[in-house]
C-alpha positions as CSV (number, residue, x, y, z in Angstrom):
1,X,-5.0,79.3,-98.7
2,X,-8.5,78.9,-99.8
3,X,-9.3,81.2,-102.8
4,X,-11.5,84.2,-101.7
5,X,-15.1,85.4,-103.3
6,X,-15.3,88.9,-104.8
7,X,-18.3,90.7,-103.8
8,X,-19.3,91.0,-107.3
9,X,-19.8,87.3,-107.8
10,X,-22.4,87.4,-105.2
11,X,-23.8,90.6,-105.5
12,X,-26.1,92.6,-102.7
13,X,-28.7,90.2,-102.7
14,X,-26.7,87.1,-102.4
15,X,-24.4,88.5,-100.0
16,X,-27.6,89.6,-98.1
17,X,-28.8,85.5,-98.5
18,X,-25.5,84.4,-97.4
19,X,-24.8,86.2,-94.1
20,X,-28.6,86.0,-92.3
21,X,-28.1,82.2,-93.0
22,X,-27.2,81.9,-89.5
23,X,-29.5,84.3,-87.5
24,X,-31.5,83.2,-85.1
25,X,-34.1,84.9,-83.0
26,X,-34.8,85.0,-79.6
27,X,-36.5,88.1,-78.4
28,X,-39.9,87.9,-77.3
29,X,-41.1,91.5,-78.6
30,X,-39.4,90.5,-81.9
31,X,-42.4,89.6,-84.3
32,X,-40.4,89.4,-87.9
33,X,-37.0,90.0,-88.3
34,X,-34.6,90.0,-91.7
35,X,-36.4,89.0,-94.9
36,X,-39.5,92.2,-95.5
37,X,-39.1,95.6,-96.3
38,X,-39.0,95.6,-92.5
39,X,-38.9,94.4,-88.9
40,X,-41.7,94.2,-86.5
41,X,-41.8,94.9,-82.9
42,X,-44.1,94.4,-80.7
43,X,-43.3,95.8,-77.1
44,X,-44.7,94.9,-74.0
45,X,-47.7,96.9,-72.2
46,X,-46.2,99.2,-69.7
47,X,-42.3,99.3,-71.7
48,X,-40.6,102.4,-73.3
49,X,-38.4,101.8,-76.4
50,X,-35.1,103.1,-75.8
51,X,-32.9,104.0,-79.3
52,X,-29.2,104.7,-80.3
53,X,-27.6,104.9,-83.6
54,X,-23.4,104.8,-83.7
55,X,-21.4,105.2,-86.9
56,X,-17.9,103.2,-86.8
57,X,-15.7,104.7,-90.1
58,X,-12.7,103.1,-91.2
59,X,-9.8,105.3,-90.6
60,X,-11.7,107.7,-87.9
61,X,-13.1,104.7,-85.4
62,X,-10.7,102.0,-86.5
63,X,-7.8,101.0,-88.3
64,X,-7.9,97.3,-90.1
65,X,-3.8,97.1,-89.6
66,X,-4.6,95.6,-86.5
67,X,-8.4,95.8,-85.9
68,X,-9.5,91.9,-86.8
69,X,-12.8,91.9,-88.6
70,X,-14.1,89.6,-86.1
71,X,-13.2,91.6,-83.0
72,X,-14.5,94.8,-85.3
73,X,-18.1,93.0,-85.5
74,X,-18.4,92.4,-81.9
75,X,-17.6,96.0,-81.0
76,X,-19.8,97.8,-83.3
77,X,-22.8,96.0,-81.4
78,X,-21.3,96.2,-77.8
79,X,-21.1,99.8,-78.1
80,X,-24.6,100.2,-79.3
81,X,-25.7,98.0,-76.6
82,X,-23.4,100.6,-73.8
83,X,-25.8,103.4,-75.1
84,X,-28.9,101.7,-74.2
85,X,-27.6,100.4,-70.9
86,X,-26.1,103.4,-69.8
87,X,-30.7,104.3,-70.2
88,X,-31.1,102.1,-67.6
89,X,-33.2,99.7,-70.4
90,X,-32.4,96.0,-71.9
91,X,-31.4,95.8,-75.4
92,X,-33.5,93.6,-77.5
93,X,-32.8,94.1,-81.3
94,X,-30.5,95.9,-83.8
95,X,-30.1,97.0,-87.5
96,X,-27.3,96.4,-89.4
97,X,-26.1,98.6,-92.0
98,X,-22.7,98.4,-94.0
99,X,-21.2,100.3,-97.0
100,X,-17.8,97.9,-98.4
101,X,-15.1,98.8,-100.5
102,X,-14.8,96.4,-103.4
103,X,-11.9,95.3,-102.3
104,X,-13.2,92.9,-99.1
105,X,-14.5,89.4,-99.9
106,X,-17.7,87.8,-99.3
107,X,-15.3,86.0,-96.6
108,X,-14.2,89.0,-95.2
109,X,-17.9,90.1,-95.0
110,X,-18.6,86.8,-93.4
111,X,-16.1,87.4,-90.6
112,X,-17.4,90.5,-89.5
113,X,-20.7,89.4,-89.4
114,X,-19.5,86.1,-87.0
115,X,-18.3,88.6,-84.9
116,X,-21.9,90.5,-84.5
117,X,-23.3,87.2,-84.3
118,X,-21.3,86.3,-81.0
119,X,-22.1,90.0,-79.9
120,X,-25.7,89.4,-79.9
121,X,-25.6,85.9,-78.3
122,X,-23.7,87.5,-76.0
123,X,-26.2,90.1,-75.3
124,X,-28.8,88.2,-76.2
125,X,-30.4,90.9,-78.4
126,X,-31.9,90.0,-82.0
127,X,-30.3,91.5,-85.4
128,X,-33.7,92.4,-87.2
129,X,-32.8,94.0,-90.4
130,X,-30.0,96.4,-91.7
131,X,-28.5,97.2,-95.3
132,X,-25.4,96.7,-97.5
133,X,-24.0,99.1,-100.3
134,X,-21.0,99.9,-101.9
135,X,-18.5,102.1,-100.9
136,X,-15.3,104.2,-102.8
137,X,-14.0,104.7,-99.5
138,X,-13.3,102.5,-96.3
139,X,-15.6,100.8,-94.4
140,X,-18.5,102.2,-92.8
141,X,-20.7,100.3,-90.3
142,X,-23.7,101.8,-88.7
143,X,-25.7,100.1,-86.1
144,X,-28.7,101.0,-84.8
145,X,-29.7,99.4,-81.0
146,X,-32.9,99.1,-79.3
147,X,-34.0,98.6,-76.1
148,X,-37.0,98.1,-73.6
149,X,-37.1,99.8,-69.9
150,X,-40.3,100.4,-67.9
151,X,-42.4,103.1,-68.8
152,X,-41.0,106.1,-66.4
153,X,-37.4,104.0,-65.6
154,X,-35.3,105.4,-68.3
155,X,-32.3,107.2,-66.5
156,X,-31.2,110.3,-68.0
157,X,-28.0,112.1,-68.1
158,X,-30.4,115.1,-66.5
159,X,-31.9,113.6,-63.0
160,X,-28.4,114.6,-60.9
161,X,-28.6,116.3,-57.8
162,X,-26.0,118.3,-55.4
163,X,-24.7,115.4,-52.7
164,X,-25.6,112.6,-55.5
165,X,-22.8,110.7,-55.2
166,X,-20.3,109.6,-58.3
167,X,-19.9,106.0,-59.2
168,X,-17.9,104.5,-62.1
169,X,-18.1,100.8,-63.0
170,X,-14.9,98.8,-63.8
171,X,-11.4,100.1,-64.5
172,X,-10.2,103.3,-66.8
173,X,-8.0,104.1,-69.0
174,X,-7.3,100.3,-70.5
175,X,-9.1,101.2,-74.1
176,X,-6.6,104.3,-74.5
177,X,-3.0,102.1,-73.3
178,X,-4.0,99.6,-75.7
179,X,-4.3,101.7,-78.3
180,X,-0.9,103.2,-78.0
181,X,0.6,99.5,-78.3
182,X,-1.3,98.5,-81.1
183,X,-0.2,101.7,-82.7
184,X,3.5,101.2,-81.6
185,X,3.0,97.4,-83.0
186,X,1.8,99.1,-86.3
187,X,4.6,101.1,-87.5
188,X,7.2,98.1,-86.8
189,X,5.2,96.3,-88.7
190,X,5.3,99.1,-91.8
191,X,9.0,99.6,-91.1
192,X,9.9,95.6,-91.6
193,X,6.5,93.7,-92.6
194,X,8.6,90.5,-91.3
195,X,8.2,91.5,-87.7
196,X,5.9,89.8,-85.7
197,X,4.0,91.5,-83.2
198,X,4.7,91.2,-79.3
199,X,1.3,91.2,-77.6
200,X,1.5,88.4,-75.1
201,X,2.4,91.1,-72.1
202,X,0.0,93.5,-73.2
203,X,-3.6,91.3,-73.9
204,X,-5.3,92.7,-71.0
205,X,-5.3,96.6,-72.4
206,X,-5.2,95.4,-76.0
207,X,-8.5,93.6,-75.2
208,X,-10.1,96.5,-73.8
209,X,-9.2,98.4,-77.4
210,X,-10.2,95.7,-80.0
211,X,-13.0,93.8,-77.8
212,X,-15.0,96.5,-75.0
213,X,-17.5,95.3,-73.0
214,X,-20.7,96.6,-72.5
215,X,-21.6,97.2,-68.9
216,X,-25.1,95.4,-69.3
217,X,-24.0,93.5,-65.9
218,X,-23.7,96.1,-64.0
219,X,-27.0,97.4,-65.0
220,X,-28.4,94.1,-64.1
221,X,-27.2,94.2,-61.0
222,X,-28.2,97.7,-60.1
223,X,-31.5,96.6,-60.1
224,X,-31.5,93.5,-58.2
225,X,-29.8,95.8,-55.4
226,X,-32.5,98.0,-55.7
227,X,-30.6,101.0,-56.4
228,X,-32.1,103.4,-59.2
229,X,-29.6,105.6,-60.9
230,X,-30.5,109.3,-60.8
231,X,-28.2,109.8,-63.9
232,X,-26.0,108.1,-66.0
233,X,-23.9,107.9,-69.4
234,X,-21.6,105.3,-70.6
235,X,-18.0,106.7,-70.9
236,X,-17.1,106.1,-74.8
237,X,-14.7,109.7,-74.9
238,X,-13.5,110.1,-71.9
239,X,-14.2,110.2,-68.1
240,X,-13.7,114.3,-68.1
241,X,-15.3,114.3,-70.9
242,X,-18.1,112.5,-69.5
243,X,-18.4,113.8,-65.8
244,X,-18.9,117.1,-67.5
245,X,-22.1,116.0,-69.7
246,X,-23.5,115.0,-66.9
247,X,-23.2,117.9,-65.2
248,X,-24.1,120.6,-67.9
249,X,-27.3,118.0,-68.5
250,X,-27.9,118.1,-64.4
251,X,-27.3,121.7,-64.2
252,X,-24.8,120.3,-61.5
253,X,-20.8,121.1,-60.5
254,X,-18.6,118.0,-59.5
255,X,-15.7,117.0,-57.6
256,X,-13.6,114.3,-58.6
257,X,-11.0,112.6,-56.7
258,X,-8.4,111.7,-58.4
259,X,-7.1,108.8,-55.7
260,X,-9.8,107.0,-56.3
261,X,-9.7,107.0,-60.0
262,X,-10.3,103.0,-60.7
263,X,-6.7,101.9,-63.0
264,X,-5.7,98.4,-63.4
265,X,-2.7,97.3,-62.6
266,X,-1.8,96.2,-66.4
267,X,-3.2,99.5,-67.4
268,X,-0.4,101.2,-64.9
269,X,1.9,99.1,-66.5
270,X,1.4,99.8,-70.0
271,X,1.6,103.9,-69.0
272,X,5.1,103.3,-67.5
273,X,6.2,101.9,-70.4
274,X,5.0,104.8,-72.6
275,X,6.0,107.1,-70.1
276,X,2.2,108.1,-69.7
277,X,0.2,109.5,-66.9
278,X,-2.3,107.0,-65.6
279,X,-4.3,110.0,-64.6
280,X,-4.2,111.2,-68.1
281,X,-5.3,107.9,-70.0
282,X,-8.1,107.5,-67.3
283,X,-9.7,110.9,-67.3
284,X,-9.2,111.3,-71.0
285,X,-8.2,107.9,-73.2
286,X,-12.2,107.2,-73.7
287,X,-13.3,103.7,-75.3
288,X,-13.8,102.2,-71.7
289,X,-17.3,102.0,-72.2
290,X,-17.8,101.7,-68.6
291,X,-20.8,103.2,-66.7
292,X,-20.7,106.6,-65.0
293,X,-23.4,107.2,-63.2
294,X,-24.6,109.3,-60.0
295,X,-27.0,107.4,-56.7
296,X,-28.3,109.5,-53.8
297,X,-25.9,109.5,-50.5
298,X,-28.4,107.5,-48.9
299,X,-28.0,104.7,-51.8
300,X,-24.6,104.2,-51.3
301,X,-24.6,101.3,-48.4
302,X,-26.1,99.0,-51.2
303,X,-23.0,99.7,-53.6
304,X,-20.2,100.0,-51.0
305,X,-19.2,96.7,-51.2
306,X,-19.8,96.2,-55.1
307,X,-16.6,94.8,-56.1
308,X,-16.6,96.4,-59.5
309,X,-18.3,99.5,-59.1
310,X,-16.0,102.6,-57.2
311,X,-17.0,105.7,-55.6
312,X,-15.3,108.3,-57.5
313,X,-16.4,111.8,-56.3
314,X,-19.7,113.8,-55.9
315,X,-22.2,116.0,-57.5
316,X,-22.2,119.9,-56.0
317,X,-24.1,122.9,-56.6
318,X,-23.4,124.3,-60.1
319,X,-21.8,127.3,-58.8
320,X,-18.5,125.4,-57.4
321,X,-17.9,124.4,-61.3
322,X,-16.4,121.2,-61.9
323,X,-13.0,119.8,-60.5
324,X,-10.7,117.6,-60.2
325,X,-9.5,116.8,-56.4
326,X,-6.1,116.3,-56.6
327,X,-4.2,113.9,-53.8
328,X,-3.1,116.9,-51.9
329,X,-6.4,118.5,-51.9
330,X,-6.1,120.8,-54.7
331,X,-9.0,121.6,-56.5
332,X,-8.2,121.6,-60.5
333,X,-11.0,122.4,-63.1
334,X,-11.2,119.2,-64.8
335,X,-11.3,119.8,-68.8
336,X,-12.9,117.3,-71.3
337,X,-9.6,116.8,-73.7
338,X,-10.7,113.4,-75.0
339,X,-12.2,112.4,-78.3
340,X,-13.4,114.7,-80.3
341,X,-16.0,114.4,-83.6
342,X,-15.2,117.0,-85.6
């Protein structure tokens, strides 16, 4: 095994030297990026910048026992990116700031920086700047996205209407289910450090824990179907959680269906084996980091046939509150019981 660096040897600004060695920049409205005091932006004539900040904290947002560093890096940007697609806008840059316990390597450090790197190839945005510091704690990871949408475009949790029909892109409740295994994994693991853990059956919701997806695609082609979201939010704690925000923000009721809740089939199969509601990990598990977002009624012939986007439900007057449909036609106030901050 090859032996590792201590931070120390390399110190901020070499560790700084080492891991922009390999950024490369693509972005048009990128005019500098890492090596100043600052970045520099120039955005188009007739573009809005769009901004989001998310802090990831070792022991709240993730747990190294089975988070890989690699894996770690790619999600802190894709759930940046989710923010500013869930605007409606294109993400384009993003900073960078970490705070490391002495004990990680310049190795370590290395990894999680690959896996930003293949982040923002993947969604082809630049990474223009950021900082590094100690820490006497975990890890902490902040990352600040921007994006660019056409002045007046930006969609808003706010612009729902009564009728506006519900739409959720993807599958729910994967994130949640593949948490519980990784967790399950986990304490084998501290009860005899010589087991090895049994993933194989389980990749498709342990993928959706340790590697989301930001919906950029579905954003992508929203517009070249000519359909304009009149709100939307990207669901990171929950779908109740979610639908809710939405509403207060729209000054809007709901009813969801719960039949048409979207729930792969691994997803269904994980909750069996946990002895899980579906229902449950879908409405509350959060981490999909799928798009929730509301079209008028006469929108929704261009998204019927979308093979990754499901009608889930509708917007009402405020007054009818917000519920859940059941199958039998019960109406159930649907409660936000997903991740909480504080």
């Amino acid at each position: 095994m090859p032996e590792l660096t201590p931070l120390s040897q390399l110190g901020e600004f070499g560790l700084i030297g080492r891991l922009q060695r390999d950024i490369t920049l693509g972005q048009p409205s990128t005019v500098l990026g890492i090596g100043d005091d600052a970045a520099i932006l120039a955005p188009p004539a007739g573009q809005e910048v769009v901004v989001s900040t998310d802090l990831l904290v070792e022991g709240v947002h993730f747990d190294l026992t089975f988070a890989p560093l690699k894996h770690l890096g790619y999600k802190a940007i894709a759930v940046n990116v989710s923010d500013v697609a869930a605007m409606y806008a294109t993400p384009t840059q993003v900073v960078v700031g970490i705070s490391v316990p002495s004990r990680f390597s310049v190795e370590a450090i290395e990894e999680l920086y690959a896996g930003m790197r293949l982040a923002c190839e993947a969604y082809k945005v630049d990474l223009v700047g950021g900082d590094t510091t100690s820490s006497r704690a975990g890890l902490v990871i902040s990352v600040t996205a921007l994006g660019l949408v056409a002045a007046g475009q930006a969609v808003r949790r706010s612009g729902g209407k009564p009728t506006d029909i519900l739409c959720v892109s993807g599958d729910l409740g994967g994130a949640y289910l593949g948490l519980q295994v990784l967790e399950r994994e986990k304490q084998a693991y501290l009860a005899d450090p010589d087991t090895q853990p049994e993933l194989d059956a389980y990749n498709y919701v342990v993928q959706r824990q340790l590697k989301p997806e930001a919906r950029l695609d579905v954003v992508h082609e929203l517009r070249e179907l000519g359909v304009h979201p009149t709100s939307m939010i990207d669901i990171s704690d929950g779908l109740a959680s979610e639908v809710r925000h939405l509403c207060a923000a729209s000054g809007t009721g709901a009813r969801v269906f719960s039949e048409y809740l979207p729930v792969a089939n691994p997803t269904l199969e994980a909750a069996a084996e946990f002895n899980l509601d579906p229902l449950t990990a879908a409405l509350n598990g959060g981490e999909d980091y799928e798009l929730l977002f509301t079209i008028p009624v006469t929108e929704h012939a261009k998204i019927k046939n979308h093979p990754d986007i499901t009608v889930i439900g509708h917007l009402t007057d405020k007054s009818d509150g917000v519920n859940l449909i059941t199958k039998g036609g019960q109406a159930v106030p649907l409660r936000a019981q997903g991740w909480e901050h504080f």
